[in-house]
C-alpha positions in Angstrom: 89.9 65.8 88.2 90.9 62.7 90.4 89.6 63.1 93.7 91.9 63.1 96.8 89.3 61.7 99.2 86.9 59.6 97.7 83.4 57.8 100.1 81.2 55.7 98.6 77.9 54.6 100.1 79.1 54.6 103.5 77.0 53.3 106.4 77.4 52.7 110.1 75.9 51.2 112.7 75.7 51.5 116.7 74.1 49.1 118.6 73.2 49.3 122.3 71.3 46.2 123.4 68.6 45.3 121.3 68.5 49.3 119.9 70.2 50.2 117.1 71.3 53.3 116.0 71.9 54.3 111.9 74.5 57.0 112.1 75.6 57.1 108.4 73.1 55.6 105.9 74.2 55.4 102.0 76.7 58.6 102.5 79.0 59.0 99.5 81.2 62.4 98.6 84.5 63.1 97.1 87.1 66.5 97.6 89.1 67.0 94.8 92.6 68.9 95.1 92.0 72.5 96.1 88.4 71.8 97.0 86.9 73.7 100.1 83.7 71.4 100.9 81.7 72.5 104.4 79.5 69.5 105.8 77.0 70.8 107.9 73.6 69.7 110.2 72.6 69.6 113.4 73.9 67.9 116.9 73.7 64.0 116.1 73.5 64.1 112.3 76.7 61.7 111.8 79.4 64.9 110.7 81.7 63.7 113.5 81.0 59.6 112.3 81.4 60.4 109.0 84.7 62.3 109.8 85.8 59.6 111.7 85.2 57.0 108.7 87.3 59.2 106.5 90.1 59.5 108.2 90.0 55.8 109.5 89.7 56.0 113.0 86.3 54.0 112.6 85.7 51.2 110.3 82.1 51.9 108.5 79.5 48.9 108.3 79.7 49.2 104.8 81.2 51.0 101.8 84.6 52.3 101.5 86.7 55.1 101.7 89.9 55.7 99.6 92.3 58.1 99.6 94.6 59.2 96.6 93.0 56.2 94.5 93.9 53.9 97.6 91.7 52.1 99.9 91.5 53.4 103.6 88.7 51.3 105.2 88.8 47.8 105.9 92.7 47.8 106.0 94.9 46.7 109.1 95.2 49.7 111.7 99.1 49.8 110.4 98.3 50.3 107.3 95.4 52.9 108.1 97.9 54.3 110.6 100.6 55.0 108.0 98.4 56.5 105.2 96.9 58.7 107.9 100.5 59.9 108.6 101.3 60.3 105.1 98.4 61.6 103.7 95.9 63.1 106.2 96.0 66.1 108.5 93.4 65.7 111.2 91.9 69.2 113.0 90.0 68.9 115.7 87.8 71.3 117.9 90.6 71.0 121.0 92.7 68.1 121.6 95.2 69.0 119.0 98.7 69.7 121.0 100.1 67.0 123.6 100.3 69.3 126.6 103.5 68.9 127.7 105.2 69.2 124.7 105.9 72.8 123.1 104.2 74.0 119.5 107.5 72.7 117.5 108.0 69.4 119.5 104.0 68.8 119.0 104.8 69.1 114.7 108.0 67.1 114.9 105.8 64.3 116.8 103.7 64.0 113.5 107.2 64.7 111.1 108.6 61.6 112.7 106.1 59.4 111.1 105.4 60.8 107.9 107.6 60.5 104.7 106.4 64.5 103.9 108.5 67.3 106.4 107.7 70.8 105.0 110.3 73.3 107.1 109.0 73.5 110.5 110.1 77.3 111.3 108.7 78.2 107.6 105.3 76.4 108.4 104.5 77.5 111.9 106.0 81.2 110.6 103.4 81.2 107.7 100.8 80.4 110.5 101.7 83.3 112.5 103.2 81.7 115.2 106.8 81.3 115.1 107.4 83.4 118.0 105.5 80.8 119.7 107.7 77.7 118.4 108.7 76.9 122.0 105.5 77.9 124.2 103.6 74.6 125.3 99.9 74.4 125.0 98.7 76.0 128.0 101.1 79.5 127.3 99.2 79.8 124.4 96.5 82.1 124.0 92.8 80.6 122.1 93.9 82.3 118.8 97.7 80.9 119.3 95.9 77.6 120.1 93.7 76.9 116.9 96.6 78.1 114.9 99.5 75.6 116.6 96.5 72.7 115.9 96.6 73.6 112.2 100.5 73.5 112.0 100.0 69.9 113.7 97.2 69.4 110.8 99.5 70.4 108.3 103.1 69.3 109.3 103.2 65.8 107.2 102.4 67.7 104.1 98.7 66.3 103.9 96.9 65.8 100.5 93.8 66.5 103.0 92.8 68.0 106.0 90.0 66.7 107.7 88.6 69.7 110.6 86.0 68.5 112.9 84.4 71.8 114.6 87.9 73.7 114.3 86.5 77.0 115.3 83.6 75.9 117.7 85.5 77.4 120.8 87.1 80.6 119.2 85.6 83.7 118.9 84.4 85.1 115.8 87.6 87.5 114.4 89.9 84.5 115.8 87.4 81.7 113.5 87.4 84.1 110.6 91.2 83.6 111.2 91.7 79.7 110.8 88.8 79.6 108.1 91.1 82.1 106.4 94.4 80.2 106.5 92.1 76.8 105.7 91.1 78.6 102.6 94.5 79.4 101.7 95.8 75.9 101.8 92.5 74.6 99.3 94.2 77.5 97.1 97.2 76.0 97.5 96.1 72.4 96.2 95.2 70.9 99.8 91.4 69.1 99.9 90.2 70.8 102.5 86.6 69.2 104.5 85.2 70.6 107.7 82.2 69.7 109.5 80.6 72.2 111.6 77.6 74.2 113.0 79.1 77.6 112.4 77.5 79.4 109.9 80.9 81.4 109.0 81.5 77.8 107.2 78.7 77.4 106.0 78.4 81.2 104.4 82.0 81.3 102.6 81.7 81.7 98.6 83.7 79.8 96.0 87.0 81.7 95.6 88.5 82.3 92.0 91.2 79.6 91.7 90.9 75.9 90.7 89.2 74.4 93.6 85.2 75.0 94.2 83.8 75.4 97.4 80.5 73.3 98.1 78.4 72.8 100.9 77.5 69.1 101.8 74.3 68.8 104.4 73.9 65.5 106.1 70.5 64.1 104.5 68.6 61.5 102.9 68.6 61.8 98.9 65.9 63.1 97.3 66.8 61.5 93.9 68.8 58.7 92.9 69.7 57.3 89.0 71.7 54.3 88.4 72.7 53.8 84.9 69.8 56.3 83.4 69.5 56.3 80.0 66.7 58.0 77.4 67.0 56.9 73.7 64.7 58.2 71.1 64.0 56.3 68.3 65.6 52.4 67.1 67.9 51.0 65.0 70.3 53.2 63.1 68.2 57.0 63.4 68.1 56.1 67.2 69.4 58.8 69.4 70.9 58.5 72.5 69.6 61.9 75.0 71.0 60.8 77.9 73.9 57.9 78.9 74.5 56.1 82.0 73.8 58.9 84.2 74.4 58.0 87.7 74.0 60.8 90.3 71.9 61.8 93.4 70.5 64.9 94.6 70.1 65.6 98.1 68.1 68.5 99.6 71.2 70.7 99.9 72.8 70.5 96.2 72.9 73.4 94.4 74.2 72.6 90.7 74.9 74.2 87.7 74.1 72.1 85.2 75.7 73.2 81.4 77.0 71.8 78.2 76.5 72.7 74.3 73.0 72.5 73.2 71.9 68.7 72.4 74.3 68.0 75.2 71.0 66.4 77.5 70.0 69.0 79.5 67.2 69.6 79.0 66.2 65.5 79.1 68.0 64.7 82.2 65.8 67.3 84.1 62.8 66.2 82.2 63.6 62.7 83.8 64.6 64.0 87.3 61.0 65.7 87.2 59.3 62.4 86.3 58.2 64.2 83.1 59.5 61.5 81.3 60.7 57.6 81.1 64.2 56.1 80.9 64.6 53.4 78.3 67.5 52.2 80.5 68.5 52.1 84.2 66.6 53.1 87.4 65.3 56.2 89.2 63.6 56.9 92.5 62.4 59.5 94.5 63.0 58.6 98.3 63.0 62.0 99.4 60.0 62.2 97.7 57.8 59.8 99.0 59.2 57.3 96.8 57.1 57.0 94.5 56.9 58.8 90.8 56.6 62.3 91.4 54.6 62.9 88.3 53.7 66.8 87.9 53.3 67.5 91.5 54.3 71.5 92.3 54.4 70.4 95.8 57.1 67.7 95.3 59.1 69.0 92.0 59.3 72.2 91.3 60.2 73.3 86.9 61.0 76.5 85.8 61.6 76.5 81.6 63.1 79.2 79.5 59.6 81.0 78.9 57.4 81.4 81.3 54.2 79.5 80.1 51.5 81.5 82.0 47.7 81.3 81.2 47.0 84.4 79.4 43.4 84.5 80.3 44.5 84.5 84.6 45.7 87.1 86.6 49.7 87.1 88.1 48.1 86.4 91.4 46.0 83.8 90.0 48.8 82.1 88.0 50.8 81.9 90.9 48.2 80.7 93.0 46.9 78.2 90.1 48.8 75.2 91.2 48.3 75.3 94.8 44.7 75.5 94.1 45.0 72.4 92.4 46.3 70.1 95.4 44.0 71.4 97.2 45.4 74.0 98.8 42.5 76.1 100.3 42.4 79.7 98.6 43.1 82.5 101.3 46.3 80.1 101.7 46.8 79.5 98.1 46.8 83.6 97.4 49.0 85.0 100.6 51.3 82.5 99.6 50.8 84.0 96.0 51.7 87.3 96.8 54.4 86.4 99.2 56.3 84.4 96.2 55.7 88.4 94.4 57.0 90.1 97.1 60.5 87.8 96.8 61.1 88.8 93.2 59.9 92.6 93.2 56.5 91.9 91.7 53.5 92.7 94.9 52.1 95.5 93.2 51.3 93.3 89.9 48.8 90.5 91.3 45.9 92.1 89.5 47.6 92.4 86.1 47.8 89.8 83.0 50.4 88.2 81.2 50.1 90.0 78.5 50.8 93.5 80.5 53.9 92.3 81.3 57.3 92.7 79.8 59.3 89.4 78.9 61.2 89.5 82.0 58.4 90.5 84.6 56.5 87.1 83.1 59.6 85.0 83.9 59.6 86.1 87.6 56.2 85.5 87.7 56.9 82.2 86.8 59.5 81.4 88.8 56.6 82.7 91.6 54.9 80.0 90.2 57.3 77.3 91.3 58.3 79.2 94.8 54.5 79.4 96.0 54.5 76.1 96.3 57.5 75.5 98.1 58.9 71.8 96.6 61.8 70.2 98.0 63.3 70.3 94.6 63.3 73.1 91.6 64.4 72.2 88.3 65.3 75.2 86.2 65.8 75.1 82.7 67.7 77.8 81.7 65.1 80.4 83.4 67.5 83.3 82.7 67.9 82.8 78.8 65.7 85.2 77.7 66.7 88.4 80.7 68.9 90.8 80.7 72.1 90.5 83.6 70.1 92.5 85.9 66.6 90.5 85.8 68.8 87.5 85.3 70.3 88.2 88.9 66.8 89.2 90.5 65.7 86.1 89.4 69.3 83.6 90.8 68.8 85.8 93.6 65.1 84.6 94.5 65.5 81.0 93.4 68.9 81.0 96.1 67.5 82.5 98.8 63.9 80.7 98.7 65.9 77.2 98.4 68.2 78.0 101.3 65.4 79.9 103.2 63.5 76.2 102.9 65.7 73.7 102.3 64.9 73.2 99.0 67.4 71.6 95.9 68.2 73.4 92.9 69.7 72.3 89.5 69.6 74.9 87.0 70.5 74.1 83.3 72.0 77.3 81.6 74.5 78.1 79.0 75.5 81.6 80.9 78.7 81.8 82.8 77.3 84.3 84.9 74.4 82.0 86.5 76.7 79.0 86.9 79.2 80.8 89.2 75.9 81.7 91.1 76.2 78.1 92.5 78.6 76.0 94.2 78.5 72.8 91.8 78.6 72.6 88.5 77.6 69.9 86.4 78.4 69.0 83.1 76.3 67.2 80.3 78.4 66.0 76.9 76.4 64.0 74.4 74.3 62.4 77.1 76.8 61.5 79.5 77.1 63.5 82.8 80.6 64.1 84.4 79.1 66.1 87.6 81.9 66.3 90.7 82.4 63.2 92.4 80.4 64.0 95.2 77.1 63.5 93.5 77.8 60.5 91.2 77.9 56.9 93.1 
């Protein structure tokens, strides 16, 4: 699908004197029509810069931003101005209605200069508020407020709506509200972005119609590929694993990865792990230290279809095994052991084997495994192949809440339906070449 909004390694500078301040570094994301996308982080993270960028009221040191295949940044301000009228609807936190104008004068102020003019009465009465048409901006009540700044948002018939902190002055059944009517345009084919701090944004699930909602954190990568590509074999048997893949995961993405069997799964995660070598292209780790991860359960975290545990140890000790190895001291090593048990169910079964176990109790355990050590990224290979729906859920369920609990990444490669709906992106791997959403290819 062709994205609406479309940022590609965007950067910007401040400069105060001789300091210098790097608000956006290397930022690129897309929203496709109907897409629902929540940027979040803290006070001073760039949300309100990068905002800014993509609706071209600032210019970025570097990269670009196009809208609707066209380029925004770098233009005149005329020509910015105009595709901002035509194209963008901008939502702000206050700020939204000219105070001596009333609610219908304030929409007919942004009609004037856009080529788009849905019906003004049916707009502002779809909103709720067209008993309010002629009530300026201080007769309005907080709830009347936010909604006459999303009729302003909305009145040029926007492919997108950009929201900077929309509900970070409203109370919480009045932000419920606006986040409700928001969702209902992405339903209705609008790209919707926000940035914000509220966790109400942050929280929302994907709904069932075309759109996806994702959840964008602003944050360094932890992996980048440019042009990856794993061939085994030469000449005419040679086969061709993975092609061109060119994506980056940050500490916040939370993929799906599926396709047919063969498609490259299974060798695109062996690469993202450091496991293996591409034949072609680049990789690098920068959240990562930089350097080649290698098999590091403190950096990369892998979870495969069975659950490979040493037959000979204990569930405690398996779970414990790899922190022992990097030196983690043991009464460390061990309550961090049973704490990754307690997560999936399994406390009471530190003292048994492997072999005690039924198929799906060992897969927990080895998804344990990978959360005792707590890496900034888990790569899962379909970990839920093998379990029933129920343990298949337990299992989403702790790999989910450990990763947002910590801030950890997740791509999981499975062929189930179920699990992919689990998670806000979905990636998609067809013989070797990846055709992930646009917000994670460069």
């Amino acid at each position: 699908m062709t994205a609406v909004l479309d940022a590609r390694s965007l950067y910007r500078f401040f400069r105060a004197g001789d300091e210098e301040t790097l608000a956006l570094q290397g930022v690129s994301l897309s929203v496709t029509a109907g897409e629902y996308v929540a940027v979040t982080g803290p006070s001073g993270s760039g949300k309100s810069t990068l905002l800014a960028c993509l609706a071209g009221t600032d210019e970025p040191d570097g990269g670009a931003v196009r809208i609707g295949g066209q380029r925004l940044s770098h233009q005149p301000e005329v020509i910015r101005a105009r595709m901002r009228a035509e194209r963008i609807g901008l939502l702000f936190q206050s700020g939204n209605l000219f105070a001596h104008l009333t609610v219908l004068q304030n929409v007919r102020l942004v009609q004037s200069l856009a080529r788009r003019r849905p019906p003004v009465r049916d707009l502002l009465e779809s909103l709720g508020i067209g008993h309010r048409a002629h009530a300026t901006r201080g007769q309005l009540s907080g709830g009347e407020l936010a909604r006459a700044g999303l009729a302003v948002a909305l009145a040029n018939d926007p492919a997108v709506v950009l929201a900077d902190e929309p509900t970070g002055e409203l109370d919480s059944g009045t932000e419920r509200h606006v986040l409700d009517l928001l969702t209902t345009r992405s339903r209705d084919g609008v790209a919707v972005l926000i940035a914000s701090h509220s966790p109400a944004v942050a929280r929302r699930r994907p709904d069932h119609h075309p759109g996806r909602r994702a959840h964008r954190r602003m944050s360094a990568p932890l992996v980048t590929c440019a042009g990856v590509a794993r061939t085994f074999g030469s000449g005419p048997t040679a086969v061709v694993a993975v092609h061109d893949v060119t994506c980056v995961i940050s500490p916040e993405t939370r993929a799906a990865l599926v396709g047919s069997s063969g498609s490259g799964k299974s060798t695109l995660l062996h690469l993202l792990a450091g496991l293996d070598t591409p034949t072609a292209g680049t990789l690098s780790w920068p959240g990562l230290g930089g350097d080649h991860p290698r098999i590091n359960p403190g950096r990369v975290g892998l979870v495969f279809q069975g659950p490979s545990l040493i037959p000979a140890l204990t569930v405690a000790d398996n779970v414990a095994l790899p922190l022992l190895l990097g030196d983690t001291p043991e009464a460390g090593a061990y309550s961090r052991a049973v704490e990754a048990l307690a997560l999936l169910g399994m406390a009471d079964l530190g003292g048994r084997l492997p072999e005690e176990l039924s198929g799906g109790k060992a897969q927990r355990v080895a998804v344990a495994r990978v959360l005792a050590a707590a890496p900034p990224l888990v790569l899962a290979d379909e970990p839920t192949g093998q379990l029933d729906h129920e343990t298949a859920a337990t299992v989403m369920d702790a790999l989910l809440t450990a990763c947002d609990e910590r801030g950890a990444a997740l791509v999981v490669a499975t062929h189930g339906r179920l699990i992919a709906e689990r998670l806000p992106e979905e990636w998609h791997m067809s013989d070797g070449a990846l055709t992930a959403p646009a917000a994670v290819l460069q």
